[in-house]
N, C-alpha and C positions, 0 to 999 in steps of 0.2 A: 419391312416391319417398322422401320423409322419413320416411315412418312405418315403410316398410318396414325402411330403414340402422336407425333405432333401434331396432326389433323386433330385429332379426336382428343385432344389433351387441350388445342384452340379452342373446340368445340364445347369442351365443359368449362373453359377460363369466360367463356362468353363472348368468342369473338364474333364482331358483326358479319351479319350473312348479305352476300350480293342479293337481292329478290328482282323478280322480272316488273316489268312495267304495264301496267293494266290494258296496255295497249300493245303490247308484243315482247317478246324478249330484250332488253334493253342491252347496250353494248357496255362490257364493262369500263367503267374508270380508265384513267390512262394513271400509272404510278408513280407517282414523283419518286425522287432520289432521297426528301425527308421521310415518305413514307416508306420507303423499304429499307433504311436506315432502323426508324421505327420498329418494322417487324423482327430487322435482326434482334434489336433489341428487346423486344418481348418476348422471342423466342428463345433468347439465351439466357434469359430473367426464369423464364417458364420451367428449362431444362434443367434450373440448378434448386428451383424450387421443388420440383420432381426429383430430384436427389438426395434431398433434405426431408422426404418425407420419412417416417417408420415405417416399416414392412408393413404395418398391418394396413394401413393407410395407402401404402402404395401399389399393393394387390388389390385395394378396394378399388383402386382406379382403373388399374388391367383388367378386370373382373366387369367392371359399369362398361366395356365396348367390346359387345359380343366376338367382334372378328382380332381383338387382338389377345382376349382370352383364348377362342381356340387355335391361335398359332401357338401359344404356348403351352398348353393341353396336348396339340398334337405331340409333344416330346414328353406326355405325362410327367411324372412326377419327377423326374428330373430336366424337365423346364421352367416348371416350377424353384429348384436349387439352384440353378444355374442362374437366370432374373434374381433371385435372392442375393447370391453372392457375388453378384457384378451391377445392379441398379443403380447403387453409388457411382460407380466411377463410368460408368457405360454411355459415350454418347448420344444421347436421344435425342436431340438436336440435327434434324436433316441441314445439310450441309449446300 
């Protein structure tokens, strides 16, 4: 469920998308050590602004990616408490 919130938490902050190349699928990028430096960084920017939100705010988020609303659904309504009372302090942050 961590990888998923940070995917899809990159995914509404705007992070840029690999796209293939008109002429086949292209290989990706090689990473430098600033750029993944970088991601740690935005990552862990991301994480604590996702901590900082109000509940109402931060259920709107869980709620905008269908597969991480119904992982928390599947434990109805005490998945719903449980996300409530640990989103603050809960690492979201894939490791």
């Amino acid at each position: 469920m961590k990888t998923i919130l940070v995917l899809s938490l990159a995914a509404l902050a705007g992070a840029p998308v690999i796209a293939a190349s008109a002429a086949g699928a292209a290989s990706p990028p090689a990473v430098t050590r600033a750029a993944a430096q970088n991601a740690e960084l935005d990552s862990a920017k991301m994480e604590k602004d996702l901590q900082r939100l109000p509940w109402k705010q931060f259920r709107s988020v869980i709620e905008s990616e269908p597969k991480l609303k119904a992982g928390v659904d599947a434990y109805g309504p005490a998945g719903w408490q449980f996300v409530q009372a640990n989103y603050r302090t809960y690492g979201w942050k894939s490791k």
